[in-house]
C-alpha atoms as a printed R data frame, in Angstrom:
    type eleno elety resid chain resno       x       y       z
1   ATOM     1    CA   UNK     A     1 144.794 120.335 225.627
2   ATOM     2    CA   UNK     A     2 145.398 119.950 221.931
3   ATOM     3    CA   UNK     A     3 142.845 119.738 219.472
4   ATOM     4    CA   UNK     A     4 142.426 118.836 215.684
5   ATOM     5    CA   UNK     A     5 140.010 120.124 213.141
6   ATOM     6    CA   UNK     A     6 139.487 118.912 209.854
7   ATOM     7    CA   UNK     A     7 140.488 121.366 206.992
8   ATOM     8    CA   UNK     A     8 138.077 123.597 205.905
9   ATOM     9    CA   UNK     A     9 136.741 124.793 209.513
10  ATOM    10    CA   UNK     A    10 138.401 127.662 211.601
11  ATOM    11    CA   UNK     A    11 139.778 128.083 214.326
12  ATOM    12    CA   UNK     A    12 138.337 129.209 217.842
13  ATOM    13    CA   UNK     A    13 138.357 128.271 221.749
14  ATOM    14    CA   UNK     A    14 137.882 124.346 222.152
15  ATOM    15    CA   UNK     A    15 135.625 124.119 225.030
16  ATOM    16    CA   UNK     A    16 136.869 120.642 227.206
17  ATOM    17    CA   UNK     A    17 134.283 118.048 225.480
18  ATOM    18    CA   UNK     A    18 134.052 115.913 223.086
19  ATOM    19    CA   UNK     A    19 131.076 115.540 220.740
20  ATOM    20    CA   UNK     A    20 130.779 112.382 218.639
21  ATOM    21    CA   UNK     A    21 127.925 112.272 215.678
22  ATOM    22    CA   UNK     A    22 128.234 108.331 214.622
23  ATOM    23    CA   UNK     A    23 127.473 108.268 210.409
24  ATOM    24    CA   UNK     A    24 124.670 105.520 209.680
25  ATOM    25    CA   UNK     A    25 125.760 102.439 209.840
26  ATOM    26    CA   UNK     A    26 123.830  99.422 208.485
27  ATOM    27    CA   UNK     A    27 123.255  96.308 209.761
28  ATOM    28    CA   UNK     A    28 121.185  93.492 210.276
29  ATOM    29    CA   UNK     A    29 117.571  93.783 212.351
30  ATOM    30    CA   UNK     A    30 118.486  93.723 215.308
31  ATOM    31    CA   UNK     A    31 121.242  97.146 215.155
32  ATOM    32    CA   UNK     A    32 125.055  96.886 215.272
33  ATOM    33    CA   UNK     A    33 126.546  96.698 218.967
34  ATOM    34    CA   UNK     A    34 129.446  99.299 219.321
35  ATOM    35    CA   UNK     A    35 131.954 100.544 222.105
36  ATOM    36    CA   UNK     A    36 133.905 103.936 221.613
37  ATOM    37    CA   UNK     A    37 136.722 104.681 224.003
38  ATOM    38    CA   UNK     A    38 137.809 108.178 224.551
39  ATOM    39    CA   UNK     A    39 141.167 109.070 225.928
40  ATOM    40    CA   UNK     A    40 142.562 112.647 226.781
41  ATOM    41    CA   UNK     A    41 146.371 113.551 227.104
42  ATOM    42    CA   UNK     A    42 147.083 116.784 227.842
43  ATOM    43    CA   UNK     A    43 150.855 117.640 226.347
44  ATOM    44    CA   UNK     A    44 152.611 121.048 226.086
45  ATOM    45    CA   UNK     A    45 150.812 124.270 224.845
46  ATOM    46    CA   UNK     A    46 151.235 124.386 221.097
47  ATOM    47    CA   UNK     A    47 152.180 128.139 219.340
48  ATOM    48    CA   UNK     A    48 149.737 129.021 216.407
49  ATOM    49    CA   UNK     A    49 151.664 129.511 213.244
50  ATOM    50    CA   UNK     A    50 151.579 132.829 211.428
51  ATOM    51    CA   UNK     A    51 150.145 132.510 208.531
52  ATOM    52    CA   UNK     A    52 152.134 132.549 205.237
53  ATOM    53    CA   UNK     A    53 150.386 133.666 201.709
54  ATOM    54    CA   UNK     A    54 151.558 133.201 198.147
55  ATOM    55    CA   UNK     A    55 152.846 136.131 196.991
56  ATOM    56    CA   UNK     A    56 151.094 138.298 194.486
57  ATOM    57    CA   UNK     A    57 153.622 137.963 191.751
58  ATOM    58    CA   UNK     A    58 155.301 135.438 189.574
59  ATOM    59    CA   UNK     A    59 157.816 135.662 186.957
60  ATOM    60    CA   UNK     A    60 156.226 136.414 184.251
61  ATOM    61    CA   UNK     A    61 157.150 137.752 180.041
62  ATOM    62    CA   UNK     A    62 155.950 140.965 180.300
63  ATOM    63    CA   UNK     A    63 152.391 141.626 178.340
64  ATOM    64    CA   UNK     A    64 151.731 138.208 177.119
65  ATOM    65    CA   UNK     A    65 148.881 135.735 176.984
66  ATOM    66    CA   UNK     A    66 148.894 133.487 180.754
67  ATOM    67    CA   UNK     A    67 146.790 130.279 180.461
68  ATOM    68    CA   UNK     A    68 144.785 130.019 184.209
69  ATOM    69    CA   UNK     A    69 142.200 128.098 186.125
70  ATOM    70    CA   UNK     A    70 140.385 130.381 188.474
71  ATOM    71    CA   UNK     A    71 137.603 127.698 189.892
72  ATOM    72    CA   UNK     A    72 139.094 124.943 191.746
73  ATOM    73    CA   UNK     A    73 138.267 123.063 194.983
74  ATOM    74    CA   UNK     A    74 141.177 121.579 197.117
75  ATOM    75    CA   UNK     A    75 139.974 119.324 200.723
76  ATOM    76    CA   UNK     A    76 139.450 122.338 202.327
77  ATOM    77    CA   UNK     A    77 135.927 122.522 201.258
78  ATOM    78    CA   UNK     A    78 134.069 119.510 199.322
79  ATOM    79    CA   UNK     A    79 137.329 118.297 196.799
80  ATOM    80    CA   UNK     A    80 139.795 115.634 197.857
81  ATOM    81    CA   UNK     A    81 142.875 117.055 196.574
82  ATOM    82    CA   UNK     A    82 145.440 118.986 198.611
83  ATOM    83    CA   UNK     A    83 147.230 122.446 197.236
84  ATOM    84    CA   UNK     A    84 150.238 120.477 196.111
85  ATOM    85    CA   UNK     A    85 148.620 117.771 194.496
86  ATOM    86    CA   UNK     A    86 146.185 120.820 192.472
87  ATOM    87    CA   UNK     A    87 149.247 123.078 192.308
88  ATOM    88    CA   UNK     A    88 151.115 120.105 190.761
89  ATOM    89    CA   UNK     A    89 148.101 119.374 188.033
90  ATOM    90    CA   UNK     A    90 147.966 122.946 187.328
91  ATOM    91    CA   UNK     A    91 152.234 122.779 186.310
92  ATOM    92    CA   UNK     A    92 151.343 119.524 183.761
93  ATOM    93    CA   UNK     A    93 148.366 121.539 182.674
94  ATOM    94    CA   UNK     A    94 150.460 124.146 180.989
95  ATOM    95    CA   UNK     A    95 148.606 127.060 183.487
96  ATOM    96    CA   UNK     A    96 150.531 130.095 184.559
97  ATOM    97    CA   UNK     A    97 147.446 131.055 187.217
98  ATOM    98    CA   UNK     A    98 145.391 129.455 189.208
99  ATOM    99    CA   UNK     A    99 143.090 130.956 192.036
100 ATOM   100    CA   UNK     A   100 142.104 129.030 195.175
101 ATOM   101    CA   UNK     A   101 138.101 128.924 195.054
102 ATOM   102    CA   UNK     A   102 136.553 126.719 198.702
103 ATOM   103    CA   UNK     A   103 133.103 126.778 198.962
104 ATOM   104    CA   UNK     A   104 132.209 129.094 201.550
105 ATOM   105    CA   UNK     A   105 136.029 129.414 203.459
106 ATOM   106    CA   UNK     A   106 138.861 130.939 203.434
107 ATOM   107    CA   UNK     A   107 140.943 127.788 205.522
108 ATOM   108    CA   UNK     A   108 142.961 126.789 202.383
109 ATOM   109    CA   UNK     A   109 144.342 130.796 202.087
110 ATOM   110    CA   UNK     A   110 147.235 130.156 204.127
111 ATOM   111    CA   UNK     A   111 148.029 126.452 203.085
112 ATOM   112    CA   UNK     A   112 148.767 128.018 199.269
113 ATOM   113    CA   UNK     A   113 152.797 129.624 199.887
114 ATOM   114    CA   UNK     A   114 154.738 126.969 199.642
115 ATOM   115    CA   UNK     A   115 153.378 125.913 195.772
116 ATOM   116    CA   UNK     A   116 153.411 128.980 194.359
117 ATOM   117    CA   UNK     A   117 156.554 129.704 192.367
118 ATOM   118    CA   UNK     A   118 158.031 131.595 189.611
119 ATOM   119    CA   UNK     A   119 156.320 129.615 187.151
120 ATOM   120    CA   UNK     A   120 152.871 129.529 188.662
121 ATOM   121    CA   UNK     A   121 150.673 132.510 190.207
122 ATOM   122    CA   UNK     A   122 148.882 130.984 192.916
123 ATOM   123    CA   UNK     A   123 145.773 133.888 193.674
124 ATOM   124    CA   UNK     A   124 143.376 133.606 196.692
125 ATOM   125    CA   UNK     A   125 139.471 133.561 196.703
126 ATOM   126    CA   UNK     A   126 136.465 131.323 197.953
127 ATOM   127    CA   UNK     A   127 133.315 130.069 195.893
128 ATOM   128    CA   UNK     A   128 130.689 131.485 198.009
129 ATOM   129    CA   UNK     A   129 127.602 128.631 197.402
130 ATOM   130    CA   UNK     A   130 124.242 130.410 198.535
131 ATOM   131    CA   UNK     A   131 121.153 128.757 197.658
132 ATOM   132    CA   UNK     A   132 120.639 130.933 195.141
133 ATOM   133    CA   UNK     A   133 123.698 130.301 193.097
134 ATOM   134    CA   UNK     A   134 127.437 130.235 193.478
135 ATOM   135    CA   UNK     A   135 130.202 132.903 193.108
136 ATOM   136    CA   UNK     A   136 133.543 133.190 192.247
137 ATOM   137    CA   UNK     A   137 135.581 135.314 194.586
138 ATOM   138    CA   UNK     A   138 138.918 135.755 192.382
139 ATOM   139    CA   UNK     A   139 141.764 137.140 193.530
140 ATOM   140    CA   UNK     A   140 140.871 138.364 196.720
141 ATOM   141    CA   UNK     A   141 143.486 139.716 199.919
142 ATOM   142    CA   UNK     A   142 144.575 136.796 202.143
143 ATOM   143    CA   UNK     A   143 142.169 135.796 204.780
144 ATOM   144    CA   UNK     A   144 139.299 137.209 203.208
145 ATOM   145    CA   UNK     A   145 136.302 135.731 204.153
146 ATOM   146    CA   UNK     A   146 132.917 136.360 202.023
147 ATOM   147    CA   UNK     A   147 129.205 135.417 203.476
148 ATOM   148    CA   UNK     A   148 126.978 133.181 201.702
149 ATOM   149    CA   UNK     A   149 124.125 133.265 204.244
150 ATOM   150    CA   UNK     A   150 121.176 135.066 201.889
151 ATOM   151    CA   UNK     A   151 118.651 134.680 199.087
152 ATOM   152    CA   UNK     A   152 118.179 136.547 195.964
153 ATOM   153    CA   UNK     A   153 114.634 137.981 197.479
154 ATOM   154    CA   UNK     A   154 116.834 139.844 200.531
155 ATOM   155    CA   UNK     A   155 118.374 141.913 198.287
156 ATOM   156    CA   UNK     A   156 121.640 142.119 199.978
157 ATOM   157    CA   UNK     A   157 124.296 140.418 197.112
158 ATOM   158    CA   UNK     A   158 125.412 143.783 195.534
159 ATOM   159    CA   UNK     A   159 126.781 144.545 199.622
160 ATOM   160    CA   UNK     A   160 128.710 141.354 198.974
161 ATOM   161    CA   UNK     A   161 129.751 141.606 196.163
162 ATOM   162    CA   UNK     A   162 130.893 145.596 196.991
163 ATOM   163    CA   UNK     A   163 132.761 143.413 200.062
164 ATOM   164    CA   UNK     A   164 134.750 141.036 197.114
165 ATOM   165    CA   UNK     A   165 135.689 144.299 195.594
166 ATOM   166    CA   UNK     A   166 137.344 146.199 198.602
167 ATOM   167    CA   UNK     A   167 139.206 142.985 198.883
168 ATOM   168    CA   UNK     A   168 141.201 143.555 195.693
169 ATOM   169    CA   UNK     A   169 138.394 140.539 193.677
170 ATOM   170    CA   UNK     A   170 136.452 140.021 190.955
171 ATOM   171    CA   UNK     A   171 132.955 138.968 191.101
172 ATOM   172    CA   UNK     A   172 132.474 136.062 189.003
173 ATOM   173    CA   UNK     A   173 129.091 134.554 189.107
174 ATOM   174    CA   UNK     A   174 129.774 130.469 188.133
175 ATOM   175    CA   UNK     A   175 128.159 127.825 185.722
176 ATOM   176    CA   UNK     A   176 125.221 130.461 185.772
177 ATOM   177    CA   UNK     A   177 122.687 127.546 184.171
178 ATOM   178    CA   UNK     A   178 123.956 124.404 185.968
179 ATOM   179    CA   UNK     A   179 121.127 122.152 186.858
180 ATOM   180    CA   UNK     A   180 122.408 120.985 190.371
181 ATOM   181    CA   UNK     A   181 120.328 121.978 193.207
182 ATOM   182    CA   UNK     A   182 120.926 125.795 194.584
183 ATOM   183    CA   UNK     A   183 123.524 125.590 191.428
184 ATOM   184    CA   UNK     A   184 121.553 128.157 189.087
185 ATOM   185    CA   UNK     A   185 122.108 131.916 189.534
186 ATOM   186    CA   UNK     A   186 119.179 134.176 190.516
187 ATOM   187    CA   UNK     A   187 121.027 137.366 191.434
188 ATOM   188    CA   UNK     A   188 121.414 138.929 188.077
189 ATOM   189    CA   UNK     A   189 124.331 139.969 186.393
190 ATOM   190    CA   UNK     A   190 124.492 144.195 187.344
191 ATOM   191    CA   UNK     A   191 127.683 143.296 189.740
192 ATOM   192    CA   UNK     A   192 129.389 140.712 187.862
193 ATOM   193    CA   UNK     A   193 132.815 141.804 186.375
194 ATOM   194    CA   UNK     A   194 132.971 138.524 184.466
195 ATOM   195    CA   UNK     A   195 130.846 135.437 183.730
196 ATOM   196    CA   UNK     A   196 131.774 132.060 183.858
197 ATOM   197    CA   UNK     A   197 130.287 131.011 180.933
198 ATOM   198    CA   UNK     A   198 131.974 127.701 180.605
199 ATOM   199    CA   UNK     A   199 132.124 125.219 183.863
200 ATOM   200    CA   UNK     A   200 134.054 122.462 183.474
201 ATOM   201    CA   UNK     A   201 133.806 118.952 180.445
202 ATOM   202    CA   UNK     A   202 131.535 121.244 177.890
203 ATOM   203    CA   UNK     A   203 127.542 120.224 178.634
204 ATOM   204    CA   UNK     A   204 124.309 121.880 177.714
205 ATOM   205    CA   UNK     A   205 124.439 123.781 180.564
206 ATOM   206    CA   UNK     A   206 127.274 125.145 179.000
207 ATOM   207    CA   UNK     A   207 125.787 125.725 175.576
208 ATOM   208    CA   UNK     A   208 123.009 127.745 177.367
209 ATOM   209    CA   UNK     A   209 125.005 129.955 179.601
210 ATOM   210    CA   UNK     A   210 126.964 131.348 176.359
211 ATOM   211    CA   UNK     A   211 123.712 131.541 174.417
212 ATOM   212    CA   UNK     A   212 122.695 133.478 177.240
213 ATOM   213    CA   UNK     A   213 125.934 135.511 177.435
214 ATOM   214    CA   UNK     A   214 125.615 136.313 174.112
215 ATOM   215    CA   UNK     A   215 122.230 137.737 174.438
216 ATOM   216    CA   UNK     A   216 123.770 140.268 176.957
217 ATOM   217    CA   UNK     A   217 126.785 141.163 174.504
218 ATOM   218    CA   UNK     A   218 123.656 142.220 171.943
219 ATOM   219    CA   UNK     A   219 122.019 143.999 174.664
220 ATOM   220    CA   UNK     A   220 125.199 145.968 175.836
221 ATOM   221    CA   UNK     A   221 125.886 147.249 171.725
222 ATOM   222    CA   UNK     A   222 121.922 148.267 171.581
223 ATOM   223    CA   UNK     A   223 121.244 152.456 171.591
224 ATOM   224    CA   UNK     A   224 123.950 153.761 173.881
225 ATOM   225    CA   UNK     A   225 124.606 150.686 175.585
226 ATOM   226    CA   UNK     A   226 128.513 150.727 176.214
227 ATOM   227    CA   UNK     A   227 129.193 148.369 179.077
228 ATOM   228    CA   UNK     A   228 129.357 144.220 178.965
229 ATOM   229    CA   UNK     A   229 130.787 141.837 180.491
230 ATOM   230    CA   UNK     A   230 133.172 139.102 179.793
231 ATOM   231    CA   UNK     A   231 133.234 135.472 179.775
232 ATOM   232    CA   UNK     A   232 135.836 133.393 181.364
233 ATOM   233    CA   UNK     A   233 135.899 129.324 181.443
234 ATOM   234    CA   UNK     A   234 137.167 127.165 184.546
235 ATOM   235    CA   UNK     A   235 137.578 123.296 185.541
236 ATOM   236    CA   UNK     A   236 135.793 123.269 188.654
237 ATOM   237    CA   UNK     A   237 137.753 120.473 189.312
238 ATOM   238    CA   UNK     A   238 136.922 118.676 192.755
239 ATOM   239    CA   UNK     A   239 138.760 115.276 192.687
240 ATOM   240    CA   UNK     A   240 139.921 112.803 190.124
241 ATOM   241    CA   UNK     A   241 139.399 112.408 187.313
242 ATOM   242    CA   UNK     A   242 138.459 115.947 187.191
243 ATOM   243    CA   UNK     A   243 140.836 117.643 184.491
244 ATOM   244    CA   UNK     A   244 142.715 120.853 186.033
245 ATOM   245    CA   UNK     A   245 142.603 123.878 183.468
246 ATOM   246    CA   UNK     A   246 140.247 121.990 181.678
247 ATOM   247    CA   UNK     A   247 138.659 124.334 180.153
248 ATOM   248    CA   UNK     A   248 141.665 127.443 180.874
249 ATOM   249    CA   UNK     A   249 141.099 131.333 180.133
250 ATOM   250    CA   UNK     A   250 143.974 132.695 178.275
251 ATOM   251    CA   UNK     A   251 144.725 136.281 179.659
252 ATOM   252    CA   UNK     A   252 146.515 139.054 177.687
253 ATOM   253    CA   UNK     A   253 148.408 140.422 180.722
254 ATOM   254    CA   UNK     A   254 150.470 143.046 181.537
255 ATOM   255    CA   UNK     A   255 152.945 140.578 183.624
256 ATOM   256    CA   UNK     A   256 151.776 138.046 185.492
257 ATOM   257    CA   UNK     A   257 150.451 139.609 189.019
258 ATOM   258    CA   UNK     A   258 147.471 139.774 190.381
259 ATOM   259    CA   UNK     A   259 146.504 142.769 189.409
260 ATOM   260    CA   UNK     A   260 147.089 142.578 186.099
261 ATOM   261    CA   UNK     A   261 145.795 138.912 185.312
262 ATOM   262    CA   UNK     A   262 142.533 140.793 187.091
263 ATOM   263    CA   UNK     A   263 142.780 144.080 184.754
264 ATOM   264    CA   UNK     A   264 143.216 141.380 181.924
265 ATOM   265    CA   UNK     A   265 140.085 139.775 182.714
266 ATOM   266    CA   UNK     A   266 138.001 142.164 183.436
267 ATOM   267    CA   UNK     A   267 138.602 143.760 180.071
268 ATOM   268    CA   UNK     A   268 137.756 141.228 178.160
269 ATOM   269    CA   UNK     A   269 141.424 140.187 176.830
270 ATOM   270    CA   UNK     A   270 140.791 136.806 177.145
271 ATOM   271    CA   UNK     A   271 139.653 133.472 175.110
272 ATOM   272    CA   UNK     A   272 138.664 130.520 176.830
273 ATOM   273    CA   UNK     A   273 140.552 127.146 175.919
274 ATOM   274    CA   UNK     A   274 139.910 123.129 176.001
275 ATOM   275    CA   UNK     A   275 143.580 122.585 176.940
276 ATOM   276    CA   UNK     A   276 146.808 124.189 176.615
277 ATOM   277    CA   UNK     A   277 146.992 122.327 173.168
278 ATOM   278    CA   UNK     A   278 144.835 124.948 172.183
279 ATOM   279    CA   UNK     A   279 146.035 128.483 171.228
280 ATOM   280    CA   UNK     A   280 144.822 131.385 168.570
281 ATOM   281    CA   UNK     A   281 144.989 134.881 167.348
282 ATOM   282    CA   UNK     A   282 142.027 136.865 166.704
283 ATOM   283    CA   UNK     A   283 141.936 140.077 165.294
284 ATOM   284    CA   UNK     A   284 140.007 142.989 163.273
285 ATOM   285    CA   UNK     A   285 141.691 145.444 161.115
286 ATOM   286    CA   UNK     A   286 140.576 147.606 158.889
287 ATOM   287    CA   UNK     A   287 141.315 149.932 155.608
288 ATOM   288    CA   UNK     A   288 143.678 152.552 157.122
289 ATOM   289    CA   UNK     A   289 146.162 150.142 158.915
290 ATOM   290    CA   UNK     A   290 143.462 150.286 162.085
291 ATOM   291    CA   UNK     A   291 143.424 147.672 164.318
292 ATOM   292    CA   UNK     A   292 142.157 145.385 167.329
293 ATOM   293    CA   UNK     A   293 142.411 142.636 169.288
294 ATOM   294    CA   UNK     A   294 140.130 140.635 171.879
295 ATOM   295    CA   UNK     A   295 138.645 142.406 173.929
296 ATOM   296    CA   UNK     A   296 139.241 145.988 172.101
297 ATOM   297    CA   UNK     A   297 137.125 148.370 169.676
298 ATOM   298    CA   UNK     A   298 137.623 148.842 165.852
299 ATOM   299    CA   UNK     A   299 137.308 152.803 165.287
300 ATOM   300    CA   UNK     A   300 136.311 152.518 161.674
301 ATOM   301    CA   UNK     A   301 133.400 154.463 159.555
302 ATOM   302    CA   UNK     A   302 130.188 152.306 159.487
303 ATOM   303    CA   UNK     A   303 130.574 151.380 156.134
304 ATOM   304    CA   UNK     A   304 134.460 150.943 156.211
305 ATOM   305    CA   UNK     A   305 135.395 147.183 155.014
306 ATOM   306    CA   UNK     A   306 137.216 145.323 158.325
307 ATOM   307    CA   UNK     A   307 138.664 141.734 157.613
308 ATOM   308    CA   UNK     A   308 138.429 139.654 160.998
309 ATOM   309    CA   UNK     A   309 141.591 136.948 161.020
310 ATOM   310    CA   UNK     A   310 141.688 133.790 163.134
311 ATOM   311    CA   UNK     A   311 144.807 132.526 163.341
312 ATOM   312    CA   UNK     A   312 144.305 128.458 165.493
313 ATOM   313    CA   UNK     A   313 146.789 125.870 166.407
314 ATOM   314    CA   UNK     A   314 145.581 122.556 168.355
315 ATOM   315    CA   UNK     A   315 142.311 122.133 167.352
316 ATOM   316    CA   UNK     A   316 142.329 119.170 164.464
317 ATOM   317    CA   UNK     A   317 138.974 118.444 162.352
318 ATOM   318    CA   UNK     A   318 137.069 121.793 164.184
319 ATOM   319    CA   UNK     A   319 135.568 124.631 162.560
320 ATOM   320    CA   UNK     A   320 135.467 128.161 163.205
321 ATOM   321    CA   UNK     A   321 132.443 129.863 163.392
322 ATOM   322    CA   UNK     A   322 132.338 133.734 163.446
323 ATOM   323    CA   UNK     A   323 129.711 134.620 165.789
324 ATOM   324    CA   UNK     A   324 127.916 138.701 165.634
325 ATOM   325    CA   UNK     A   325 125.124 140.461 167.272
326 ATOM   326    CA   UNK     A   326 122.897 138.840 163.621
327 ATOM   327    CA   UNK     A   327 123.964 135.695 164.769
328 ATOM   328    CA   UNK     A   328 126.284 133.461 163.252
329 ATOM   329    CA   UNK     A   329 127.373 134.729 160.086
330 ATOM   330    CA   UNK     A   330 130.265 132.682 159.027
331 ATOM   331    CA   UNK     A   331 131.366 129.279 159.724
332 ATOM   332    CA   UNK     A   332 134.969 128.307 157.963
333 ATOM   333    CA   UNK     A   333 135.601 124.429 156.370
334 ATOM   334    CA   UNK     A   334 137.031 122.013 158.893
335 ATOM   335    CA   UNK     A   335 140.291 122.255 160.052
336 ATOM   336    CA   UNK     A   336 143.204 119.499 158.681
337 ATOM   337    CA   UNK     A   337 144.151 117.126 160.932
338 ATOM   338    CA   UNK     A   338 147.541 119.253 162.123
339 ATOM   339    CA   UNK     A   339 144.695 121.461 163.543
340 ATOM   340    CA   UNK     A   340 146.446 124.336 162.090
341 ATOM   341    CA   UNK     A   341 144.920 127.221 160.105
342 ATOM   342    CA   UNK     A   342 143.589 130.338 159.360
343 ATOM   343    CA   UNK     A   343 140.775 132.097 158.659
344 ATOM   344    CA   UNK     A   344 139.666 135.332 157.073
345 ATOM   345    CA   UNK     A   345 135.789 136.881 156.948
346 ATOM   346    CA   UNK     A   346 135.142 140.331 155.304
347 ATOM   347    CA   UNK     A   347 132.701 142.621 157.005
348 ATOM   348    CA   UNK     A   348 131.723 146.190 158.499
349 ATOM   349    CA   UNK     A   349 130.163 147.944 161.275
350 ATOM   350    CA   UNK     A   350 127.140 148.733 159.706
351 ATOM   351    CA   UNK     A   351 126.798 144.814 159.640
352 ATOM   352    CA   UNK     A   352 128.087 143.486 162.265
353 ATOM   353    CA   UNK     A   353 128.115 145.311 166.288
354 ATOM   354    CA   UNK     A   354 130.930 142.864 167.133
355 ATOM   355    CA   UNK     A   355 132.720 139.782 166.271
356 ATOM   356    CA   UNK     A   356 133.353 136.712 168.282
357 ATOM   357    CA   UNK     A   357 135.328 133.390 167.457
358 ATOM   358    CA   UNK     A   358 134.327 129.913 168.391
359 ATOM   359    CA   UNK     A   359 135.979 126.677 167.344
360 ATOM   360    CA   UNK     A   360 134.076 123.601 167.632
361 ATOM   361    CA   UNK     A   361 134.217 120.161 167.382
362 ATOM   362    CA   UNK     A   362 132.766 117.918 164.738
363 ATOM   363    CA   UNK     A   363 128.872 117.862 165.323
364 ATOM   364    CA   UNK     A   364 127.985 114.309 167.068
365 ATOM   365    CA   UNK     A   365 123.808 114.921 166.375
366 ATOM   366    CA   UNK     A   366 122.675 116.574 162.811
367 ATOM   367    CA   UNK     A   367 122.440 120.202 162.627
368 ATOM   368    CA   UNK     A   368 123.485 120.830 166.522
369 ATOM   369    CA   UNK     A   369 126.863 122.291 166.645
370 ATOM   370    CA   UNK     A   370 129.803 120.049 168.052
371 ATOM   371    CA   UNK     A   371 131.092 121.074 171.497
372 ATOM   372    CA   UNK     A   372 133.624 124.048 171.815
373 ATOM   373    CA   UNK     A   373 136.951 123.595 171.546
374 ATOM   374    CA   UNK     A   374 137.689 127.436 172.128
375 ATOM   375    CA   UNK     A   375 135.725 131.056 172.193
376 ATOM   376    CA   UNK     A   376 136.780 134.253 172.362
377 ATOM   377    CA   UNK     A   377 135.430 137.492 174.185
378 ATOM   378    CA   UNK     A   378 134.316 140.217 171.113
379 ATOM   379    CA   UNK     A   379 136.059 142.964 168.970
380 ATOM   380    CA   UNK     A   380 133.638 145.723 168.799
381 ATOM   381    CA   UNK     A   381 133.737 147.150 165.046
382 ATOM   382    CA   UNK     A   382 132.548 150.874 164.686
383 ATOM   383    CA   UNK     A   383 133.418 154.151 166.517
């Protein structure tokens, strides 16, 4: 006997039933008369297909910066897009990367070969939705399959999260302060290897997760403090009109492979993007011909003078704001309309921990800032 199942469920004996669950349907007093005829053919015994991956590679440049959209949801969970129709936005959307995110399955994993290409890296994963907040599996082996089944009181995410590692992912904890029900993240950050500080068209939400993000980048650069973690932005995209790589991280890669889009990430060479419109430079350099880039630490005396450069193209009428572990410490003029420019700040360690960029849009409401246009991860100034 063959049997269908809808994507997004897995496969497994089919005992010889049928169970029917009729949706409500509504209808006048006295209820809706209905007839449902069931026929069974049985035909010839179907072979199960071996499953075929994408392949962990693309063609890439070498070390160069690869736009990507690591949080997307095809109809193999809740969104009502296929592969090729996401693989297809991702293309238009100027993306290099994308990573196949399902909530809570691993059915799309093997429906993902035949889009992937030399021009687009097509990595594996799963959102796993617990009630307690979601999490990006990125980039894990095909197949893999991650349990959501468990609360923040049971203690048991960091064995899950240990499980997404041995898989070859990242743990990336999503829209950490999204108001949707089981939607905000009570686990903590000790396992995350990045943060997806921006979730989709920018929001409150949004504004609160990097406020919050940035609270942990002044924690990590207190006493002895080395470690933080990075931010990342993703689309979350689900269905039209949901914008793919809308927001888009912007790796500084090795090539573009799996493993080193990952490496990329979770050092913090990244900035996170509106659109492919937008692109910039950000660096720190400092009296002796030192120098740094996103993601990287400025070995300069305390007192040493660094100048921070932002370099932006594709962002008209924004500002840049230099962001440090005082605060915001300088925001530039607007940008011309060309949305071309650059900046310059003067600074040193003994001021400033670190440095991060944001560009933002003209402010809609008094003194609240506009919405992003663009952020960076920090350069960390001082040895």
């Amino acid at each position: 006997m063959r049997t269908t199942r809808p994507p997004g469920t897995s496969r497994g004996p089919s005992a010889r039933h049928l169970a029917h669950r009729p949706r409500p349907v509504h209808g006048g007093a006295g209820g809706l008369p209905y007839e449902i005829t069931v026929t069974l053919t049985y035909g010839e015994q179907g072979r199960t297909p071996r499953p075929g991956y994408p392949p962990a590679r693309a063609k890439g440049r070498g070390r160069a910066w690869y736009r990507g959209d690591c949080h997307l949801h095809s109809w193999h969970s809740d969104g009502r897009r296929t592969p090729a129709e996401i693989a297809a936005l991702a293309r238009a959307a100027g993306l290099d990367f994308i990573n196949s995110s399902d909530h809570n399955t691993h059915s799309a994993h093997p429906h993902w070969a035949d889009q992937a290409g030399d021009d687009l890296l097509i990595m594996l994963g799963e959102e796993v939705t617990t009630r307690n907040g979601h999490v990006v599996a990125l980039g894990t082996d095909p197949g893999t399959f991650v349990d959501w089944r468990y609360r923040a009181r049971d203690n048991r995410f960091g064995r899950y999260a240990r499980e997404i590692r041995r898989a070859g992912g990242l743990v990336v904890p999503a829209h950490p302060h999204a108001t949707c029900v089981g939607c905000n993240w009570k686990f903590g950050f000790g396992e995350a290897d990045a943060i997806e500080v921006w979730n989709g068209a920018y929001t409150p939400d949004d504004e609160v997760a990097l406020a919050d993000w940035d609270s942990m980048l002044v924690a990590s650069v207190r006493g002895d403090a080395r470690s933080w973690i990075p931010a990342m932005g993703n689309s979350d995209a689900h269905r039209d009109p949901d914008p793919v790589g809308t927001p888009q991280t912007v790796v500084l890669a090795d090539d573009l492979t799996r493993e080193a889009v990952q490496e990329g990430i979770r050092a913090g060479r990244s900035y996170v993007a509106e659109s492919k419109s937008v692109s910039l430079s950000f660096s720190a350099a400092g009296p002796k011909g030192e120098h740094a880039g996103i993601g990287g630490r400025l070995r300069v005396a305390g007192d040493a003078p660094v100048t921070v450069r932002l370099e932006v193209t594709g962002a008209p009428r924004c500002s840049a704001r230099f962001v440090t572990d005082q605060g915001v410490l300088f925001t530039s003029a607007v940008l011309p309309v060309s949305g071309s420019g650059t900046v310059e700040w003067r600074t040193t360690a003994q001021y400033a921990a670190y440095v991060r960029a944001e560009l933002r849009h003209e402010a809609a409401l008094g003194p609240l800032p506009g919405p992003l246009a663009a952020f960076t991860n920090p350069i960390f100034l001082g040895a």
